[in-house]
C-alpha positions in Angstrom: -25.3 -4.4 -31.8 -21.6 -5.7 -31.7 -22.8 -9.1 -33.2 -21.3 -9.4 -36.9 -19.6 -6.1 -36.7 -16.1 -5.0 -37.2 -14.1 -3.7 -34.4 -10.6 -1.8 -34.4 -9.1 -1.9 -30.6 -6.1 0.0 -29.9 -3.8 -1.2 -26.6 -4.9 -4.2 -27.2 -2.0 -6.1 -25.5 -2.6 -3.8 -22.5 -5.3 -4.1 -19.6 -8.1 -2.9 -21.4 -7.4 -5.0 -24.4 -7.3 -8.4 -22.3 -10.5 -7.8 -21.4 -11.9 -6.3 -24.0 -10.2 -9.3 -26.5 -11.0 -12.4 -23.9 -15.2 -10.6 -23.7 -15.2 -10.6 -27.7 -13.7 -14.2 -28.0 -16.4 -15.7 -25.1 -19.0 -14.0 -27.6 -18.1 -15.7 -30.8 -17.0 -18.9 -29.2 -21.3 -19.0 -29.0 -21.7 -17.3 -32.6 -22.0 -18.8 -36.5 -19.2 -17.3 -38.5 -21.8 -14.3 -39.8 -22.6 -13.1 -36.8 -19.1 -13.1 -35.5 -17.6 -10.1 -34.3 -14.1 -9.5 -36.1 -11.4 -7.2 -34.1 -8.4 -5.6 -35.6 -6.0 -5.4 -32.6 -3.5 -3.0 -32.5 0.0 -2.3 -30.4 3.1 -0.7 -30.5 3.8 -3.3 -28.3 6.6 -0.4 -26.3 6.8 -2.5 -23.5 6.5 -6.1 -25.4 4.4 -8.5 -26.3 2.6 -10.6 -24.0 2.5 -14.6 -24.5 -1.2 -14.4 -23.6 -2.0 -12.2 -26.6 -0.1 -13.6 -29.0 -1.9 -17.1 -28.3 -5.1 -15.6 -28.7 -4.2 -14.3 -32.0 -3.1 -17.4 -33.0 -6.0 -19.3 -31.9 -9.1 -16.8 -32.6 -9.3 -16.2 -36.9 -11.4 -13.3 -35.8 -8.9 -11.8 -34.2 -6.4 -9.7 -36.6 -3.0 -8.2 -34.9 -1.7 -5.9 -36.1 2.1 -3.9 -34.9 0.7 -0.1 -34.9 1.9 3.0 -33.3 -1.8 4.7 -32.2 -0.2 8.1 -32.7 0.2 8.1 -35.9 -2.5 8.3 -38.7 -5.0 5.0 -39.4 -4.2 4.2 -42.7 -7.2 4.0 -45.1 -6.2 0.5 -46.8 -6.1 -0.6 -43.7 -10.1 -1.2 -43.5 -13.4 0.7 -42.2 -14.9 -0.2 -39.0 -18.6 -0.1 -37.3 -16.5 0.4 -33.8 -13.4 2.1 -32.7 -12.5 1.5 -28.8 -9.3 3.8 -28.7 -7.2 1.9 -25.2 -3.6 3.1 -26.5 -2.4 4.7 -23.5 0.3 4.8 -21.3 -1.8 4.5 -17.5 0.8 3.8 -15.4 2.8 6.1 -12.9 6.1 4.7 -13.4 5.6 3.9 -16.9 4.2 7.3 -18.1 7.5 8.5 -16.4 9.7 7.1 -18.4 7.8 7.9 -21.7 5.8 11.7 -21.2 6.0 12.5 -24.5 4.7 9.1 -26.1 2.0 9.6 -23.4 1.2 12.8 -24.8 1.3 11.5 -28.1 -1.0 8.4 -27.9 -3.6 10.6 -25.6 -3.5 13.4 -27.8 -2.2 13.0 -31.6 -3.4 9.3 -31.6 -7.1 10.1 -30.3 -7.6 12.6 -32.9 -6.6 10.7 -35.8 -8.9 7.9 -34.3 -11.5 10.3 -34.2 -10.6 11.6 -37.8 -10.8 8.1 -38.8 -14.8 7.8 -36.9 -15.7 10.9 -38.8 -14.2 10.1 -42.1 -15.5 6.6 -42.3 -19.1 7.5 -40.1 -18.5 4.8 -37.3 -21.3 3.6 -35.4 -19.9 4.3 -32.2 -16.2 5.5 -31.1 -15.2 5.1 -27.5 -12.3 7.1 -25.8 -10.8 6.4 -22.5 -9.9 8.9 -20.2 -9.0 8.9 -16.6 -10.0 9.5 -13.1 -6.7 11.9 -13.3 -8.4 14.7 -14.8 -9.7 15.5 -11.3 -6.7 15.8 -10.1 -6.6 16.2 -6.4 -10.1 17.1 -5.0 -11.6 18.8 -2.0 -13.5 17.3 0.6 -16.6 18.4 -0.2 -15.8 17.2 -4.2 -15.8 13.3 -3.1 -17.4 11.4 -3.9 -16.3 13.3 -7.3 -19.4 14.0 -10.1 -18.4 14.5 -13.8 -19.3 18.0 -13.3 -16.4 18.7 -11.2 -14.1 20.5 -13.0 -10.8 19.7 -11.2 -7.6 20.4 -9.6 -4.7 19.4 -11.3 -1.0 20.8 -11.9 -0.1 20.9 -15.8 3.8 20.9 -14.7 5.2 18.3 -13.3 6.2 14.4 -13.1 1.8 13.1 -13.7 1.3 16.5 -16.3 1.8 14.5 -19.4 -0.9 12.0 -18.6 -3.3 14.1 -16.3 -3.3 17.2 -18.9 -3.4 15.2 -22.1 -6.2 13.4 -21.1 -8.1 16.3 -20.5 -7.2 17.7 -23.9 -8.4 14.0 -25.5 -11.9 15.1 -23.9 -12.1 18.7 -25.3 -11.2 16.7 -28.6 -13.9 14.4 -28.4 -16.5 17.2 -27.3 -15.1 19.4 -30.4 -15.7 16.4 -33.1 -19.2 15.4 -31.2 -20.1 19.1 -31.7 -19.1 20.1 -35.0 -18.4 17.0 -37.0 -21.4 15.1 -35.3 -18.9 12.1 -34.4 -20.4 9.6 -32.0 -17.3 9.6 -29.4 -18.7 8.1 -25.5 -16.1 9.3 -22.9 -15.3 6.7 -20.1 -13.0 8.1 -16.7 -12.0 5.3 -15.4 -11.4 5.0 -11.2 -9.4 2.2 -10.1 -9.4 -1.1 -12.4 -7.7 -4.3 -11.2 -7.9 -7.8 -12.1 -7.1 -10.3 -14.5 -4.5 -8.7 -17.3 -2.7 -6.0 -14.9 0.8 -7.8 -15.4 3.0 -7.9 -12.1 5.3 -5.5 -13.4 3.6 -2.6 -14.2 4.0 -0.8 -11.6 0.5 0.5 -10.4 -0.3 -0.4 -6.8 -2.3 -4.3 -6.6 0.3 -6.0 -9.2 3.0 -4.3 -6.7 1.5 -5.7 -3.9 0.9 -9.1 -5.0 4.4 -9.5 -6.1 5.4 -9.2 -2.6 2.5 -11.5 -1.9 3.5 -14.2 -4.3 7.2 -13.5 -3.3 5.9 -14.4 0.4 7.7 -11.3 1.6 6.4 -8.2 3.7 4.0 -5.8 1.7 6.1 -2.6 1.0 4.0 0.8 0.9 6.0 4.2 -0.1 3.7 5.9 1.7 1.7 5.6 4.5 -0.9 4.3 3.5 -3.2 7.4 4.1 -4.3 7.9 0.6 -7.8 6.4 0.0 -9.4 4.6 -2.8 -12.0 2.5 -4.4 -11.4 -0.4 -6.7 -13.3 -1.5 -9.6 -13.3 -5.1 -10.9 -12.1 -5.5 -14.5 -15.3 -7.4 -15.2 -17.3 -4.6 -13.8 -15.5 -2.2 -15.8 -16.1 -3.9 -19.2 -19.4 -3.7 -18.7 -19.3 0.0 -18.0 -17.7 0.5 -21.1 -19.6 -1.7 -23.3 -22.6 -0.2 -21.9 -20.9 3.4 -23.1 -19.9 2.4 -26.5 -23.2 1.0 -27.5 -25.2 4.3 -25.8 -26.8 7.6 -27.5 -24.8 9.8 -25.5 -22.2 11.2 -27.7 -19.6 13.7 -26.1 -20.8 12.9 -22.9 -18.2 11.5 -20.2 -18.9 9.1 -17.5 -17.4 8.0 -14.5 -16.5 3.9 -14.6 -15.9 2.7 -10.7 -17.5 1.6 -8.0 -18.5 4.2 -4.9 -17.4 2.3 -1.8 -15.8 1.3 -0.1 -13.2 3.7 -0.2 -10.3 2.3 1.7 -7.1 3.4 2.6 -3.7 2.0 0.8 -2.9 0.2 4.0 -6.4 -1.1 4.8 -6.6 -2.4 1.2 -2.7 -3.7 1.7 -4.3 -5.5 5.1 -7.3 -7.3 3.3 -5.1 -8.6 0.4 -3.1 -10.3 3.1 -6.0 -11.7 4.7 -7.6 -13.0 1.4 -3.7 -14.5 0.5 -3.7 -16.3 4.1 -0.6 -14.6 4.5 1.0 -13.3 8.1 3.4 -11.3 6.5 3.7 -7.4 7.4 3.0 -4.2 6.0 5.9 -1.7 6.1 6.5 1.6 4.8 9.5 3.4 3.7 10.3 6.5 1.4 10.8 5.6 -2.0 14.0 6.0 -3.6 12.2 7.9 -6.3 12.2 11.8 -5.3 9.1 12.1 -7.2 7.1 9.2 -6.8 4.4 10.9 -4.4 4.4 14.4 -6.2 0.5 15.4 -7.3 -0.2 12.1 -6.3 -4.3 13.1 -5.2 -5.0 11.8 -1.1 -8.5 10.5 -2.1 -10.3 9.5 -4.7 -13.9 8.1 -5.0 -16.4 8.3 -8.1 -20.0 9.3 -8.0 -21.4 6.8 -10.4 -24.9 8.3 -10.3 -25.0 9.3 -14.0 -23.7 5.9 -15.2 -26.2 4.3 -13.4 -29.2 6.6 -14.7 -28.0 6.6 -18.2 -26.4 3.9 -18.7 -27.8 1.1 -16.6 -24.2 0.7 -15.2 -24.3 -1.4 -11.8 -21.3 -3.0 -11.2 -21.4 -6.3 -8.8 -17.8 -7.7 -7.9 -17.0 -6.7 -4.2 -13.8 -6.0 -3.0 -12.5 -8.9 -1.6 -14.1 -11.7 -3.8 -12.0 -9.5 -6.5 -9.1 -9.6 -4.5 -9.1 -13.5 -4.4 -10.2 -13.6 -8.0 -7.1 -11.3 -8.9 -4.4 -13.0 -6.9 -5.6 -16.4 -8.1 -5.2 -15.2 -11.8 -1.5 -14.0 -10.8 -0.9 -17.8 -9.2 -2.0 -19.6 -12.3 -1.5 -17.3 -15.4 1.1 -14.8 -14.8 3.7 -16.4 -16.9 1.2 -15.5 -19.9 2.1 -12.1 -19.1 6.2 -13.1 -20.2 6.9 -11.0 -23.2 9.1 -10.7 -26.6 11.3 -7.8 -27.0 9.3 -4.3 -27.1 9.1 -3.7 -30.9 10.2 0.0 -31.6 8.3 1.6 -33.8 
């Protein structure tokens, strides 16, 4: 279905775009130029750009990158498209921080003017990505955590701006799926790691392997109670692909794998093991005052419907994805170097 088509990926120098811009480029590295698929990539590039997708750019004519703010409206010279896969987001804690109201803007203003772009321009398929975060912080008996859980989150406070916006971005897709008829697929993502998480963004494994490649003792600001599962970044592709090329419009999925759920320090414990490293595992208080507020003490999808619907089984287990991970981070990471953030 993707085969020939024309894409438009937004985030695309983030985690979602690596993998969604190195999948594409494996396709038509096997394709005749008709039956290429051609991507428009856009970024503000706020936080830089990477070397790694500047390169590909360079190398891949079917690969157009563009310098785009996401919350601000597609312009209509700027092309049609059979598929919009909306990634301009702002995921992590300490990033998100810094820039709330740019997080509410790309996860609010920018998905509606991408989905005003789907319904003006009748899109095959337009996928928007939300987040295990409209949950917020479960019950017991809610975890494993079904999409029909309705959740418990605060809308004040230091995660509001990206827990509460994207749960407005889903009453906006469900809206346009309803009354406009546009063919939005939701995806709540649990979890992702691997290959494209640069070392400095501040989410938990890039944290940890820094200290790992640093060959210095793992530092938790916690400790290292909260539990988890982990979803490979190929695993999670395929989840997503599988959404954006469904019939299920305005329905939301959950994109993760069920087990194991493992605790920060267990998970801190079997990244040592898989680095060969006999280094320790320490934890302090974060200077931060609030880096642990609203942060949710478990958190674990049911991936029933995916499965059912979709055909979504994902594969990688944890600690082959570990050592694919930190090996990625040993040979590539310097791809991750950046220019200066462009300011849009």
């Amino acid at each position: 279905m993707l085969l020939g088509k024309k894409v438009l990926l937004t985030g695309a120098a983030g985690f979602l775009g690596f993998s969604f811009l190195h999948f594409f480029a494996h396709i038509n590295s096997s394709q005749p130029d008709n039956r290429k698929i051609t991507v428009t990539a856009v970024d503000n590039f706020l936080r830089g750009r990477p070397r790694w997708v500047s390169e590909l750019a360079a190398s891949d004519p079917t690969v157009v990158l563009k310098v785009f703010d996401a919350s601000q409206p597609w312009p209509d010279e700027e092309g049609v498209f059979d598929f919009v896969i909306h990634g301009a987001s702002i995921a992590s804690p300490k990033v998100y921080r810094q820039y709330p109201l740019e997080t509410l803007d790309a996860n609010i203003a920018g998905l509606r003017h991408m989905l005003e772009l789907a319904r003006r321009t009748k899109c095959k398929s337009i996928l928007n990505f939300s987040s295990s975060e409209i949950y917020g912080d479960p019950p017991a008996n809610e975890i494993p955590t079904t999409e029909s859980y309705r959740g418990h989150v605060a809308c004040i406070g230091p995660r509001a701006c990206y827990d509460e916006s994207k749960r407005v971005g889903e009453t906006l897709c469900y809206l346009y799926a309803k009354h406009y008829g546009v063919p939005v697929k939701i995806v709540r993502p649990f979890n992702n790691y691997g290959p494209g998480l640069r070392l400095t963004d501040g989410r938990l494994l890039p944290d940890l392997c820094r200290d790992v490649l640093a060959d210095r003792d793992i530092v938790l600001y916690s400790d290292g109670s909260p539990t988890r599962t982990f979803c490979y970044a190929s695993d999670a592709l395929s989840g997503y692909l599988l959404a954006l090329l469904s019939p299920h419009e305005g329905e939301p999925f959950n994109i993760g794998t069920s087990s194991p759920e493992i605790s920060i320090r267990d998970f801190s414990a079997m990244l040592l093991r898989v680095a060969g490293s006999r280094r320790e595992i320490k934890c302090m208080k974060s200077a931060e005052a609030e880096y642990l507020t609203d942060n949710p003490q478990r958190r674990c999808p049911n991936i029933s419907k995916a499965i059912s619907m979709l055909g979504y089984q994902p594969q990688v287990n944890l600690e082959y994805g570990l050592q694919r991970s930190l090996e990625w981070y040993r040979k590539f990471h310097e791809l991750e170097h950046t220019e200066d953030a462009v300011r849009t």
